[in-house]
C-alpha positions in Angstrom: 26.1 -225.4 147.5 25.6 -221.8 147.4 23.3 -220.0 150.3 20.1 -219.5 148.6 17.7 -218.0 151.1 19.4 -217.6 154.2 23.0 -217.5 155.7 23.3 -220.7 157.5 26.0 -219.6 159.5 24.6 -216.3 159.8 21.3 -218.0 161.7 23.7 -220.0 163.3 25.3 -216.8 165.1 22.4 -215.0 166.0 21.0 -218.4 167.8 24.0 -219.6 169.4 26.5 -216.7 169.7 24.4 -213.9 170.1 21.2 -214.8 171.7 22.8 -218.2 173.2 19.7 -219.7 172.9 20.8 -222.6 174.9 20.5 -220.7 178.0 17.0 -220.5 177.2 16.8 -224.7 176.9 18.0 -225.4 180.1 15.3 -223.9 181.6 12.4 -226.6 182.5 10.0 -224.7 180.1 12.1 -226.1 177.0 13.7 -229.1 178.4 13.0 -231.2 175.2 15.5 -228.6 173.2 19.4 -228.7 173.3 22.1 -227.5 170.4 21.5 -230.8 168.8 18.1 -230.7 168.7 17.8 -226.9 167.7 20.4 -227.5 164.8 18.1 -230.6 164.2 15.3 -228.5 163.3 17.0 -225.6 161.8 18.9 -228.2 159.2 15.3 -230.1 158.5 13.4 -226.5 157.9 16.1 -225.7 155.4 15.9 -228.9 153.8 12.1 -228.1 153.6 12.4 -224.6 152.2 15.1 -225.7 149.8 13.9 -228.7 148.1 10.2 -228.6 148.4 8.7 -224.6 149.1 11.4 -222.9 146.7 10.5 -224.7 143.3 7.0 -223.5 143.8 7.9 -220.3 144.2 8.1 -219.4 140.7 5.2 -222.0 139.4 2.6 -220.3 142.5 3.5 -216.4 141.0 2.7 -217.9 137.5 -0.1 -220.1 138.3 -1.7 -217.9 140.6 -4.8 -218.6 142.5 -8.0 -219.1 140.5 -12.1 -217.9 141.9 -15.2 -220.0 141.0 -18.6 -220.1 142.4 -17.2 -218.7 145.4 -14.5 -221.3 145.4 -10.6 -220.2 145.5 -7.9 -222.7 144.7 -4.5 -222.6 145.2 -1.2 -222.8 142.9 -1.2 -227.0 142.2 2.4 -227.4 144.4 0.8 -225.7 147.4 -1.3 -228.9 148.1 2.0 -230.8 148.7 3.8 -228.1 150.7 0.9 -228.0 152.7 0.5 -231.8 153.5 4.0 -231.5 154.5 3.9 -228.6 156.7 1.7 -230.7 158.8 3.5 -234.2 158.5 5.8 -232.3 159.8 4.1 -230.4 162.6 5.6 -226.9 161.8 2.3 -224.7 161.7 2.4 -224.2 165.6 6.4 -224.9 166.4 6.3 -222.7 170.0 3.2 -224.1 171.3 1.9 -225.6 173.5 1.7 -229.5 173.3 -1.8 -230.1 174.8 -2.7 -228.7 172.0 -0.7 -230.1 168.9 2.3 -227.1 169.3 6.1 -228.1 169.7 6.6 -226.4 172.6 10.3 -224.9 171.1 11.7 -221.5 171.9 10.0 -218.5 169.7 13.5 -218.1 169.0 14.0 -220.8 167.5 10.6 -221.3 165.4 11.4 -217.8 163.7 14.8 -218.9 162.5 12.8 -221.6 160.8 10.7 -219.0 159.3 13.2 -217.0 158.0 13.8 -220.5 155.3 10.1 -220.9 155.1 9.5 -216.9 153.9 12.6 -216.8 152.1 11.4 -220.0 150.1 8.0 -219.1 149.3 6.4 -216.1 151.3 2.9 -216.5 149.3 2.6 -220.2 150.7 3.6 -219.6 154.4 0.6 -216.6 154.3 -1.9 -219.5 155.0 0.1 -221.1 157.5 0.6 -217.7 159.5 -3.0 -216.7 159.7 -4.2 -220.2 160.8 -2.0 -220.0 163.7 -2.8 -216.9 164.5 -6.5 -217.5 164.7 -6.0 -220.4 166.5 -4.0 -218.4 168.9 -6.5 -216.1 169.5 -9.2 -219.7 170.4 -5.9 -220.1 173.0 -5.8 -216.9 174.8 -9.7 -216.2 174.2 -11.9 -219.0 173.8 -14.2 -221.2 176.2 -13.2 -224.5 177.0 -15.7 -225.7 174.7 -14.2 -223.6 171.7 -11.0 -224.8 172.7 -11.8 -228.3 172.5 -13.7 -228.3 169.2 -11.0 -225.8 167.4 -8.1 -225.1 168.5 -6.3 -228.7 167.9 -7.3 -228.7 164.3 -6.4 -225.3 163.5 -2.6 -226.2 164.6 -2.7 -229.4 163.2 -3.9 -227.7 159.5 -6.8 -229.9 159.3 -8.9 -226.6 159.3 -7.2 -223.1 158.2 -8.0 -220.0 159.9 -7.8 -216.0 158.6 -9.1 -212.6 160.3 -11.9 -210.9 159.2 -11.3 -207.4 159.8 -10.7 -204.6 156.9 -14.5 -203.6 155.5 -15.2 -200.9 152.1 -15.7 -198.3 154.4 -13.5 -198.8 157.3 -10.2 -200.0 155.8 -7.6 -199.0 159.0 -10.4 -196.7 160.9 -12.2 -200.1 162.4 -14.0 -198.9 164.9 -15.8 -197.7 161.6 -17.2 -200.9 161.0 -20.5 -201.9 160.2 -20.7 -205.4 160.3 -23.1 -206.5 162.8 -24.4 -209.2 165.2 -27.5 -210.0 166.9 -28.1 -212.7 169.7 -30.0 -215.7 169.2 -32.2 -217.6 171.7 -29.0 -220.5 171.4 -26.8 -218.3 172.5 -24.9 -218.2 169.1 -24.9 -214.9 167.1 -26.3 -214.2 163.3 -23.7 -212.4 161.7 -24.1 -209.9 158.5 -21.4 -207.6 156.6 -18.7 -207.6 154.5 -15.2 -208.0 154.3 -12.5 -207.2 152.0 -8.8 -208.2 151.4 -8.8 -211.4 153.8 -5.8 -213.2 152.9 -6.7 -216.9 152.5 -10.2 -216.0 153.4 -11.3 -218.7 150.7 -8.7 -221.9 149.7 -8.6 -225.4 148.9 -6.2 -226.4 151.2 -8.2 -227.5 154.1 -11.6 -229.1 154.8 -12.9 -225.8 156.8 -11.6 -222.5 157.6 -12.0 -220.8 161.3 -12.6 -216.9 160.3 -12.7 -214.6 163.8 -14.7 -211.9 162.9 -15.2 -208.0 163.8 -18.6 -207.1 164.5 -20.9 -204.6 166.7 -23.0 -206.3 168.6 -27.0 -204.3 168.4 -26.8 -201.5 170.8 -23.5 -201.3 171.4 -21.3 -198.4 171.7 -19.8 -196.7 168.5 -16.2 -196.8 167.9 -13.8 -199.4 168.6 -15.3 -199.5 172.4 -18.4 -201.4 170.9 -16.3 -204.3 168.8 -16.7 -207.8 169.8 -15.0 -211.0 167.7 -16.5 -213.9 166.8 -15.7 -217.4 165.5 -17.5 -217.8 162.4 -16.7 -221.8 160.7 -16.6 -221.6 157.0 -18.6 -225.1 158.0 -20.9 -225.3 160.9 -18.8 -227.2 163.5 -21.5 -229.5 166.2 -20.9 -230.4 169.8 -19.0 -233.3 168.7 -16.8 -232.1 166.6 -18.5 -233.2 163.6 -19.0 -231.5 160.5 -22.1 -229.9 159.6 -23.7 -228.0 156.8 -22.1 -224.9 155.4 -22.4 -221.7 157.1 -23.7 -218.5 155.4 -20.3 -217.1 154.2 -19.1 -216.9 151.1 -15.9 -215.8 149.1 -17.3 -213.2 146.2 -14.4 -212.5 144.3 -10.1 -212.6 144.9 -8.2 -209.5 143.9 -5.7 -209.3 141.4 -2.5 -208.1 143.0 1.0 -206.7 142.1 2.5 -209.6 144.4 1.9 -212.9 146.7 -0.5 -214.1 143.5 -0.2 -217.5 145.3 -1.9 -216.4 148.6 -5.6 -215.5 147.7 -6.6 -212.1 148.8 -10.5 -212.7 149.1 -13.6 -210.6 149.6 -16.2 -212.0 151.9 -19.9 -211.8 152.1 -21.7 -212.7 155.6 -25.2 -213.5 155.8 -26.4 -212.4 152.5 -28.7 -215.4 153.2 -29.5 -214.5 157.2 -27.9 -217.8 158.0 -24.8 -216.9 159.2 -23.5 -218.2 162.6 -20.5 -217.6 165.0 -20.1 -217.2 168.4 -18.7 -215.1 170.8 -15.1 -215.3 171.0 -14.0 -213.5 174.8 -15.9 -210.7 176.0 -18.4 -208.3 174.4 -17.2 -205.1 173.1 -13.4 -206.7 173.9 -12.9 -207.9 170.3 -9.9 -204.9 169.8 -7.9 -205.9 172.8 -8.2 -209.2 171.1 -7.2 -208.4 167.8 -4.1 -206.7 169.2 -3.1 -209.9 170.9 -2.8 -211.3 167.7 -1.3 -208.1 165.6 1.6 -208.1 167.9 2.6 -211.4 166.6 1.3 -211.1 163.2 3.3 -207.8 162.8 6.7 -209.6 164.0 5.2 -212.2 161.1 5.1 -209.2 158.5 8.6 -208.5 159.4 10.2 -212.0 158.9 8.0 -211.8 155.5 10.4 -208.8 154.2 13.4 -210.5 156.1 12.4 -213.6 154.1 12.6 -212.1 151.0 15.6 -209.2 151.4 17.7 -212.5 152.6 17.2 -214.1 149.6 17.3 -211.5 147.3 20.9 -210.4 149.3 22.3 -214.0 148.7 21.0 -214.0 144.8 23.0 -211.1 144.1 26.0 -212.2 146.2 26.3 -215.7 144.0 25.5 -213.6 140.8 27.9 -210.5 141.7 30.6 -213.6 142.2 29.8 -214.9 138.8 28.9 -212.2 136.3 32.0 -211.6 134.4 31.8 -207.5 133.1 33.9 -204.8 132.9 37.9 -204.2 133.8 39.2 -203.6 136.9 39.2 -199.6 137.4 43.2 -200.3 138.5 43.9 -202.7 135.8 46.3 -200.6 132.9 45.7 -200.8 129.5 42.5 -201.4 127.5 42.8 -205.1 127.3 42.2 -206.0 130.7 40.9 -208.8 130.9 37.0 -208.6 132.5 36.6 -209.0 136.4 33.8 -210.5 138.4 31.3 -207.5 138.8 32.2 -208.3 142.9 35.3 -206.2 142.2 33.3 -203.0 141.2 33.9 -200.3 144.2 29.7 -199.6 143.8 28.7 -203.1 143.4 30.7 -203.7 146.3 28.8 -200.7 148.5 25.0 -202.2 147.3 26.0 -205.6 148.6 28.2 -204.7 151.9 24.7 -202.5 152.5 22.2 -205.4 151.7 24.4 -207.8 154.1 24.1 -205.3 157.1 20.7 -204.9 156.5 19.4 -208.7 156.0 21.9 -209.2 159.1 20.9 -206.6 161.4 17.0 -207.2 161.1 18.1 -210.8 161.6 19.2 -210.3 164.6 16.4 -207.4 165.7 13.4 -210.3 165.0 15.1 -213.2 166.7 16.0 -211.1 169.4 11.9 -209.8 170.1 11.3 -213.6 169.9 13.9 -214.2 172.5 12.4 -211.3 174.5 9.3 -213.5 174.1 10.8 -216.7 175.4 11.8 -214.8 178.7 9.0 -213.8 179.4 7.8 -217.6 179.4 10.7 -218.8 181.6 10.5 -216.0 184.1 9.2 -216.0 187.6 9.6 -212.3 188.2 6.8 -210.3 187.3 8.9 -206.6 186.7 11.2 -208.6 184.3 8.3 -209.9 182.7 7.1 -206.7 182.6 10.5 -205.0 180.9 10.4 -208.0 178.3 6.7 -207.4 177.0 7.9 -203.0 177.3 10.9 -204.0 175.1 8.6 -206.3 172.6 5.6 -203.6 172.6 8.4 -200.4 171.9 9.9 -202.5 169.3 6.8 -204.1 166.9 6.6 -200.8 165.1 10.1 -201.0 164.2 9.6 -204.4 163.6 6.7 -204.1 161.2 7.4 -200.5 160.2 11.1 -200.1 159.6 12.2 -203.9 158.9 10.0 -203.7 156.2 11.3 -200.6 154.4 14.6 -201.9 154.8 14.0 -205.4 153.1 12.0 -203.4 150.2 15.0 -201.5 149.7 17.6 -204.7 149.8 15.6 -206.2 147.2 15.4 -203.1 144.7 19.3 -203.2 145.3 18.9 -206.9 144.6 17.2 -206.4 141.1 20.1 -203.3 140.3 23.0 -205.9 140.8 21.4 -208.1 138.2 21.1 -205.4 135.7 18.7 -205.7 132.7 18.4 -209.5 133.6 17.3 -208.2 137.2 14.0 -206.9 135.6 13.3 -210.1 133.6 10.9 -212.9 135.0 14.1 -215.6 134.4 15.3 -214.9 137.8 13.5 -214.6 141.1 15.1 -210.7 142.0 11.6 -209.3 140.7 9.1 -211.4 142.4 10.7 -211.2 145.8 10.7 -207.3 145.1 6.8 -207.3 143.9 6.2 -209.6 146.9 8.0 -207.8 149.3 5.4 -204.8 149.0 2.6 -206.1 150.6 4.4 -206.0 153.7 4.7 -202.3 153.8 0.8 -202.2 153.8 -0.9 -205.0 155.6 -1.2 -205.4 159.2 -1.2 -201.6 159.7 0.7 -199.3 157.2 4.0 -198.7 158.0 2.6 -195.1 158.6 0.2 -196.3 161.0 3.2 -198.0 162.8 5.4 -194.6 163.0 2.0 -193.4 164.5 1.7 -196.1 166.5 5.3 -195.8 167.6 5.0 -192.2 168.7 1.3 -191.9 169.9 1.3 -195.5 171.8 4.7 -197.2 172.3 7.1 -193.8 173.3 5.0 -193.3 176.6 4.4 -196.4 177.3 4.3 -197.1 181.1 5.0 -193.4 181.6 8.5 -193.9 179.1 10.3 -196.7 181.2 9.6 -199.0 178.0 11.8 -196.4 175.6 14.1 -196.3 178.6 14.5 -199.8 178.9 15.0 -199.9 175.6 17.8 -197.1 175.5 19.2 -198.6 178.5 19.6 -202.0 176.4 21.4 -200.5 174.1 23.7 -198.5 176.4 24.9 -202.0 177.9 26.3 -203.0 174.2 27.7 -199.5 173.9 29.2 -200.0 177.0 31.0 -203.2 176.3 32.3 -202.9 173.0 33.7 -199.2 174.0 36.3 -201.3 176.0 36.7 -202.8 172.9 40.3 -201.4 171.0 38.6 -202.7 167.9 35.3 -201.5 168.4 35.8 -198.1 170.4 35.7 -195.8 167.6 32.4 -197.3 166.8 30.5 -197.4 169.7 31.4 -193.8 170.5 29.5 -193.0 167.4 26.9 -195.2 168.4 26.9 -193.6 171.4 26.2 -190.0 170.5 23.4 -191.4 168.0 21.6 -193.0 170.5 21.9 -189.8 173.2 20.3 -187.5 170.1 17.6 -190.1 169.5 16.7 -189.7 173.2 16.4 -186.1 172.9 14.5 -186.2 169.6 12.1 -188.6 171.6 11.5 -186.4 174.1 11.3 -183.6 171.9 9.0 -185.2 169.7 6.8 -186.6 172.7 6.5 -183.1 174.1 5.5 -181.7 170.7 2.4 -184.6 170.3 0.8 -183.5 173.7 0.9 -179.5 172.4 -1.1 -177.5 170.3 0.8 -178.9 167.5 0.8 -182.4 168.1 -0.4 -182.7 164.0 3.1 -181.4 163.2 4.5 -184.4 165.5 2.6 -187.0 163.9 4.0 -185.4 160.1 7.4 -186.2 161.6 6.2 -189.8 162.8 7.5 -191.4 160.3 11.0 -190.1 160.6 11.1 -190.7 164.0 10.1 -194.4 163.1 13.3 -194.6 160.6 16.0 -192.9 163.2 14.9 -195.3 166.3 15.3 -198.2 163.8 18.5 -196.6 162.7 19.7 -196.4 166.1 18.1 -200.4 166.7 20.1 -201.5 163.6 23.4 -200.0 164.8 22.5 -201.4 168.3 22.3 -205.2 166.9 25.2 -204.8 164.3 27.5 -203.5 167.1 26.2 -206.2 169.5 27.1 -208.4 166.7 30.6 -207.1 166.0 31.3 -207.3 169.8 30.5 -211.4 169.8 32.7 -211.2 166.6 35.6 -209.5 167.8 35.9 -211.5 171.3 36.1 -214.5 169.4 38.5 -213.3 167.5 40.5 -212.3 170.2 39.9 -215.7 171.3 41.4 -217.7 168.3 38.9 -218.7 166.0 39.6 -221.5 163.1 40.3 -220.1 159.5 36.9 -221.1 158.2 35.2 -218.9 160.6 37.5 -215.7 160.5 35.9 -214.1 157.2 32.7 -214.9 158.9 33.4 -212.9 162.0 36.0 -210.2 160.0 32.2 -209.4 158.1 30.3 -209.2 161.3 33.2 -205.9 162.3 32.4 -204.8 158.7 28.9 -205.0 158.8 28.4 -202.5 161.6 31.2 -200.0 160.5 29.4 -199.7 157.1 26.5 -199.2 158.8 27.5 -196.8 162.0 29.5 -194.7 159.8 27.6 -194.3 156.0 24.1 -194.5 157.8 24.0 -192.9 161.6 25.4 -189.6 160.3 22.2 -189.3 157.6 20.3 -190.4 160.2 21.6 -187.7 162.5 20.5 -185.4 159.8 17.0 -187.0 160.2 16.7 -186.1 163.5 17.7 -182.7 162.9 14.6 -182.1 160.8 12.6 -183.5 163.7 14.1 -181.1 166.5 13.3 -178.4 163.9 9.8 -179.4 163.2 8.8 -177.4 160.1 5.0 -177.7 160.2 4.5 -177.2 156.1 3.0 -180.5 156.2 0.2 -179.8 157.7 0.3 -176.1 156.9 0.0 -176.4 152.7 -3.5 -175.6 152.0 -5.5 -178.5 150.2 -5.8 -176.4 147.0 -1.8 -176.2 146.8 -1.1 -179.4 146.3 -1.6 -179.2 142.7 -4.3 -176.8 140.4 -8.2 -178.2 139.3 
C-alpha cells in the first residue's frame, strides 16, 4: 500500500538510525521500551491514523462543528476516534504512570503524532490541549488539584483548553482584563471574556478543565500581575464528584478558513457572578506558567504543519507516479507516447523540494523531543542545562519556520495535482486550508522571529546559540571526512559561520538606538537560522546514509538512503545560497521599514 501520511521508513530512520532512540531505552527511566516495543507502537498509531482518524478527515471538514444554546458538537466520527484515543491510552504517551501517562520517550510519542496530525489535525486539536492543561495541574497544581484532575484529564474522561486570547488583548496579554477576586473559601469568582479557545466548548467529554488568565484585584498591571486559574466547565467537589455547572459558557464558534472540525469557541465568565476556579501556582505567576505549556504546545503547532506537509508530500508523490500527461521533453517526434508527470524536470524539482522539507523538519521535531528525553535521563545538571538551551533556541524555529515550510509543501502539493489540486475531490486543499492556522496560533510566527531574536539569541549570555552552532559544527565536522559528503559540508560550513555573524550582528543592532530596525529584519533572521537548522539535519541525515552505505546495505534500502544524499544536496546547494542572500540584507539593515511614514503606505 502506498504511504499515505507519513514515510514509514523515513520515521523509522530518524528513530533508529539517527536519533538511535534505543540508547535512550536502556536507561532505567524507559526500561518498559525496546526496538520491539517502540516499532510496536509506531505500527499500532499508524494502523490508528490510517483506518480510523483519516476517513473522518474529509466527513469532519464537511460536517463541521455545529453551536446551540451554548452547546458545541463535534463532526459525528470524532466521538469514535475519541473513545479510541483513550482505549488506547494515547492522550498522555510520555507521562508519567502515577498518573495514567505511558511513561515512553518524547521521542517516540511525536513519531506517533506525526500519523495522528497527518490523519486528521482538526481531531488531534482536542487531544493536544487536554494534555496540555493537564500538564500544567502536573507541574503547577496542589496535591489536592492533582488528585481530583489531573488523572482524568489524561485519561479523556474530562478535556481541558487554555483560556488566554481576550477582544482587546489578542497577543499583548498582559492587556487583559479578565479579573478575579478572593472568596472567604479560598476559591476565586472569576469574570471576563475569552475569544478563539480551541475546543473551549465540545461534546466529547463529560467536563472540560479551562486554566484561565486573570488579574487578581490589586495586582500589578502588565503581565507581572497575571495569575492562572482552574476553572471546571462543571464544578468538581472534594470527592471527586460532579456538581452543578459553573458560570461559564460558550457564546458562539467562529467560522474559519480551516480545522472546521476543531471548534474555535468564544467564552463568557461570570456573566451570572457564579463563576469559580482556583488558584493554579502562585499569584501573579500565571505567565511563567503559561510558557511551560507554550513550549510544548509550540513543538505541537509544529508537528501540526509537519502532519499535514507529510501527507500532502506523499499525495503528490503517488499522484505524480500515476498521472499520465505530456511527452517526455527527450522523446522525438510528436507521437510520443505520454509519461508519468514524475518524468517532468519541474515536477521533479517541487517534489525533491517537498521531500527535503517534510524530511528535514522530521528530523528537527524529533530531535527537540529527544533533547527533551535527555534531559529526563540525566544526572548532570550543565547537560541538562545545554539540553533545555538547545530546546528553548530552537521552539521559534520549531513553531515559526516549520510552519512556513509545511504551508509552502502543501501549496506545492495542490500545484502537482493541477486543476484537480483545487477541487474538494482530493484532500491537497484541506491540508493547505488547514495548515494555516499554524502560522498564527500559539504566537504568530512573527512573534516567534521576535521571540527568537529578543529572548532566545542571548539566552544565558549566548552559550544557548553557541551550543547550538557548536551542534551543528560536530555534523559538519564528520561528514567533511566524508569523500561523499565533503563538498557539502563545506558549504554548510560557510553558511553556518555567516549565520553566526549575522547573529551577532543582528544582536548588537537590537541593543542600539535602532533596535526597531533589528526586529524589521526578525523575521529573516528566523528563516536563515532555520535554513542553516534544515541543512544541519539533512546533512546529519546524509552522513547516517552514506556510512551505511559504505557499509553494504540490502537493495531495498539503497534508494532509501541514495534519497537521504539527495535530499540534502538539493537543499545545501538550491536553498543556502538564497539564504546567504538573506543574510546579506540583514548585515545591511536598511531601516525603510520602520522609516516609511504612515501616510505612505498608500493615499486616503
Amino acid at each position: 500500500m502506498a504511504q499515505i501520511i507519513a514515510d514509514r521508513r523515513d520515521v523509522d530512520f530518524v528513530l533508529h538510525e539517527q536519533l538511535a532512540v534505543e540508547n535512550l531505552c536502556r536507561h532505567e527511566r524507559f526500561a518498559d521500551f525496546n526496538r520491539k516495543t517502540v516499532d510496536l507502537v509506531i505500527s499500532e498509531a499508524r494502523n490508528l491514523a490510517v483506518k480510523e482518524m483519516l476517513p473522518a478527515l474529509k466527513a469532519g471538514d464537511e460536517e463541521g462543528c455545529t453551536f446551540e444554546n451554548g452547546r458545541v458538537a463535534v463532526p459525528e466520527a470524532f466521538h469514535r476516534i475519541y473513545a479510541l484515543f483513550r482505549e488506547g491510552e494515547w492522550i498522555a504517551m510520555s507521562d508519567d504512570p502515577r498518573w495514567g501517562g505511558q511513561g515512553m520517550p518524547t521521542t517516540v510519542s511525536l513519531a506517533a503524532k506525526n500519523y495522528f496530525h497527518g490523519a486528521n489535525f482538526p481531531f488531534v486539536l482536542t487531544i493536544l490541549l487536554a494534555h496540555g492543561a493537564g500538564k500544567l495541574v502536573e507541574k503547577f497544581g496542589t496535591d489536592r488539584q492533582k488528585a481530583l484532575y489531573l488523572k482524568k484529564m489524561y485519561s479523556g474522561e474530562w478535556g481541558g483548553t487554555m483560556l488566554l486570547t481576550e477582544p482587546e488583548a489578542g497577543s499583548d496579554v498582559g492587556a487583559l482584563t479578565t479579573t478575579a477576586v478572593r472568596n472567604d473559601d479560598g476559591t476565586y469568582s472569576i469574570t471576563g471574556n475569552k475569544i478563539f479557545i480551541s475546543s473551549g466548548e465540545h461534546d466529547l467529554a463529560e467536563n472540560i478543565i479551562h486554566p484561565v488568565l486573570a488579574r487578581i484585584e490589586g495586582a500589578p498591571a502588565g503581565t507581572a500581575g497575571i495569575s492562572l486559574f482552574l476553572v471546571p466547565r462543571i464544578w468538581v467537589h472534594d470527592d471527586g464528584s460532579l456538581g452543578e455547572p459553573n458560570d461559564i459558557v460558550c457564546t458562539g464558534i467562529e467560522e474559519k478558513m480551516g480545522i472546521h472540525g476543531s471548534p474555535t469557541c468564544s467564552m463568557t465568565l461570570g456573566a451570572k457572578g457564579r463563576c469559580r476556579g482556583t488558584l493554579l501556582g502562585q499569584e501573579n505567576k500565571g505567565m511563567r506558567a503559561m510558557f511551560v505549556m507554550m513550549n510544548e504546545a509550540r513543538l505541537d503547532v509544529g508537528m501540526q504543519a509537519l502532519g499535514c506537509a507529510s501527507a500532502s508530500y506523499l499525495n503528490a508523490l503517488n499522484y505524480a507516479r500515476e498521472r499520465v500527461q505530456g511527452r517526455d521533453l527527450q522523446a522525438p517526434g510528436k507521437d510520443a507516447p505520454g509519461v508519468p508527470i514524475i518524468q517532468h524536470p519541474d515536477v521533479r524539482r517541487m517534489l525533491l523540494g517537498m521531500k527535503a522539507v517534510t524530511e528535514g523538519c522530521r528530523s528537527l521535531l524529533f530531535y527537540i523531543g529527544w533533547c527533551e528525553d535527555m534531559i529526563r535521563v540525566s544526572d548532570d545538571a550543565a547537560e541538562k542545562a545545554r539540553y533545555q538551551g538547545l530546546i528553548d533556541v530552537l521552539i521559534p524555529i520549531a513553531k515559526g519556520y516549520v510552519t512556513d515550510r509545511a504551508f509552502e509543501v502543501c501549496s506545492q502539493g495542490v500545484q502537482i495535482y493541477g486543476g484537480y489540486g483545487y477541487t474538494r475531490e482530493y484532500p491537497q486543499e484541506q491540508y493547505l486550508r488547514d495548515c494555516k492556522i499554524t502560522h498564527i496560533y500559539e504566537g504568530t510566527n512573527g512573534i516567534q522571529a521576535m521571540d527568537l531574536l529578543g529572548r532566545k539569541l542571548g539566552l544565558n549570555n549566548g552559550r544557548a546559540f553557541g551550543d547550538l552552532t557548536a551542534e551543528i559544527r560536530k555534523t559538519l565536522d564528520a561528514a567533511g571526512n566524508h569523500p561523499d559528503l565533503a563538498e557539502l559540508a563545506g558549504e554548510t560550513a560557510a553558511a553556518c559561520t555567516q549565520l553566526t555573524e549575522t547573529a551577532r550582528h543582528i544582536g548588537l543592532m537590537a541593543g542600539s538606538e535602532r533596535m526597531t530596525t533589528a526586529f524589521a529584519h526578525a523575521y529573516g533572521f528566523m528563516e536563515v537560522t532555520g535554513d542553516v537548522v534544515m541543512a544541519w539535519m539533512l546533512l546529519w541525515r546524509a552522513l547516517v546514509a552514506a556510512e551505511k552505505r559504505r557499509e553494504g546495505v540490502k537493495s531495498k534500502d539503497a534508494s532509501f538512503y541514495e534519497g537521504q544524499i539527495a535530499g540534502a544536496r538539493f537543499f545545501i546547494r538550491t536553498v543556502l545560497p538564497v539564504s546567504l542572500g538573506r543574510m546579506a540584507v540583514i548585515l545591511r539593515g536598511d531601516g525603510i521599514a520602520v522609516e516609511i511614514p504612515d501616510d505612505a503606505f498608500a493615499g486616503k
